[in-house]
C-alpha positions as CSV (number, residue, x, y, z in Angstrom):
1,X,-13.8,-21.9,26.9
2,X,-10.4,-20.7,26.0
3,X,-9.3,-18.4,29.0
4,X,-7.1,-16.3,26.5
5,X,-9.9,-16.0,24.2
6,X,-12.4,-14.4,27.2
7,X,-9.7,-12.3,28.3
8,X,-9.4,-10.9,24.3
9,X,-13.2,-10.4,23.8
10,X,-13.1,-8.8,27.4
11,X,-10.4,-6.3,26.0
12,X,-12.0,-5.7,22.8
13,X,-15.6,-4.8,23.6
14,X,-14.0,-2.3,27.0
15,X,-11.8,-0.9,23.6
16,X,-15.6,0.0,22.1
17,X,-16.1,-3.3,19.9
18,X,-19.6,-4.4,20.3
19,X,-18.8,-7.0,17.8
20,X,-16.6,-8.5,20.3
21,X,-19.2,-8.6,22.9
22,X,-21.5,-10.5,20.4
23,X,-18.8,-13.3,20.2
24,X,-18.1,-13.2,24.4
25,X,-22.0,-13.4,25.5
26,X,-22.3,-16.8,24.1
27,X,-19.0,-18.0,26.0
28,X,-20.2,-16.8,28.6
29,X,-24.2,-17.1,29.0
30,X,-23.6,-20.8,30.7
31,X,-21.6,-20.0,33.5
32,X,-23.3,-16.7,34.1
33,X,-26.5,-18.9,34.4
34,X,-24.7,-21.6,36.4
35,X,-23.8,-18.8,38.9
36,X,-27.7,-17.7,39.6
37,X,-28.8,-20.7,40.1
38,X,-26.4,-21.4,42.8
39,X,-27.2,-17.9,44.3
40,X,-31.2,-18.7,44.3
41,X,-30.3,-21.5,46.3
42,X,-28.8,-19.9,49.0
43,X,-31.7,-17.7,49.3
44,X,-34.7,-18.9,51.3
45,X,-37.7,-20.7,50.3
46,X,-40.2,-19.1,48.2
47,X,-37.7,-16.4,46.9
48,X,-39.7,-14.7,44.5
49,X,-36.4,-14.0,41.4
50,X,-35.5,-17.1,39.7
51,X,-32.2,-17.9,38.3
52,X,-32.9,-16.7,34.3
53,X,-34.2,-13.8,36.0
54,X,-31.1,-12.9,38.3
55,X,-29.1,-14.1,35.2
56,X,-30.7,-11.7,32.9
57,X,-30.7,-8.9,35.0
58,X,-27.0,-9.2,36.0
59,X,-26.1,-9.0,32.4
60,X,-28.0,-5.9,31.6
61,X,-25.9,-3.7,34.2
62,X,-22.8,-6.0,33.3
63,X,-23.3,-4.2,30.1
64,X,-23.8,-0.9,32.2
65,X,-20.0,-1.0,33.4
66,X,-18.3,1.3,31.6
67,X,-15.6,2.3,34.0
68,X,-14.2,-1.2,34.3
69,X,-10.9,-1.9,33.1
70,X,-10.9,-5.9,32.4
71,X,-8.2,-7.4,33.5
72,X,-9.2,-11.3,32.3
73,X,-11.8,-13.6,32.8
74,X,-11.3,-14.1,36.8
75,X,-12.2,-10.5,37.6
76,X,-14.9,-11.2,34.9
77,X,-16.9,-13.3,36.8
78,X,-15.6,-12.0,40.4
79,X,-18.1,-8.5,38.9
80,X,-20.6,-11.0,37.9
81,X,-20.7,-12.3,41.6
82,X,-20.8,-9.1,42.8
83,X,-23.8,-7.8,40.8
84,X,-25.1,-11.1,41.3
85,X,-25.1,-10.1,45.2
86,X,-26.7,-6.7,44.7
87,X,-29.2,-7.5,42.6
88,X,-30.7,-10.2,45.1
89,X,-30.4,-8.0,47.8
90,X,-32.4,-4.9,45.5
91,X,-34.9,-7.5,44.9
92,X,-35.6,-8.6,48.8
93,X,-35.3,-4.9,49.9
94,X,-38.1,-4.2,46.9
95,X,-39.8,-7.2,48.4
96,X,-40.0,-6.2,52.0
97,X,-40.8,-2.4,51.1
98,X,-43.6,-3.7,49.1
99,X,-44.9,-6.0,52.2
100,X,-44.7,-3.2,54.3
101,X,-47.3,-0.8,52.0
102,X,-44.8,0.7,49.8
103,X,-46.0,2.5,47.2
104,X,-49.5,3.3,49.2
105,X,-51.4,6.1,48.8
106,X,-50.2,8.4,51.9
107,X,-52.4,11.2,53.6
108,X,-50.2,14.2,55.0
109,X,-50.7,15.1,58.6
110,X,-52.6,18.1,58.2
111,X,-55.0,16.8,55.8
112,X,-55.6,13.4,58.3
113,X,-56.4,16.1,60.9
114,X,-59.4,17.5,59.0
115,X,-60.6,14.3,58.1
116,X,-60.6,12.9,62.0
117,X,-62.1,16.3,63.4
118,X,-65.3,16.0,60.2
């Protein structure tokens, strides 16, 4: 992948040319993939996001970044690895929130009250 050619693309679509982000996702895609699989790695055993997964969802708020100004394909990726950081620390906080009863029905204090005392 030409470096020049990223950095154009990059340029373009912050410039408001979608077209130009059709023609960067494909250079892209690969090492955006190649990056979450390394990072499901590091997590532990049994980690419940998989790599097209992480690499999916890091693109979607890639596209989100609005107030980025690209400066080439270095600080590119370097925001890839650091949504690629959140994004697996979202999921295990979701994870462990959901372990601990996130989400379950919850009875305010006054109302547990009446139920003990009937």
């Amino acid at each position: 992948m030409a470096i020049q050619e990223v950095t154009r693309l990059l340029r373009e679509w912050q410039d408001g040319d979608q077209a130009a982000l059709e023609k960067l996702t494909p250079l892209i895609y690969g090492e955006l993939r190649s990056m979450a699989r390394r990072a499901i790695r590091k997590e532990r055993p049994g980690h419940t996001l998989g790599s097209t997964a992480l690499a999916h969802e890091v693109f979607l708020n890639l596209l989100k970044q609005s107030r980025v100004r690209w400066k080439n394909r270095a600080h590119l990726f370097g925001v890839i690895a650091q949504l690629m950081r959140r994004v697996t620390i979202h999921h295990a906080e979701r994870h462990r929130a959901a372990k601990r009863g996130a989400g379950a029905a919850r009875v305010p204090l006054d109302e547990s009250r009446v139920a003990s005392q009937a």
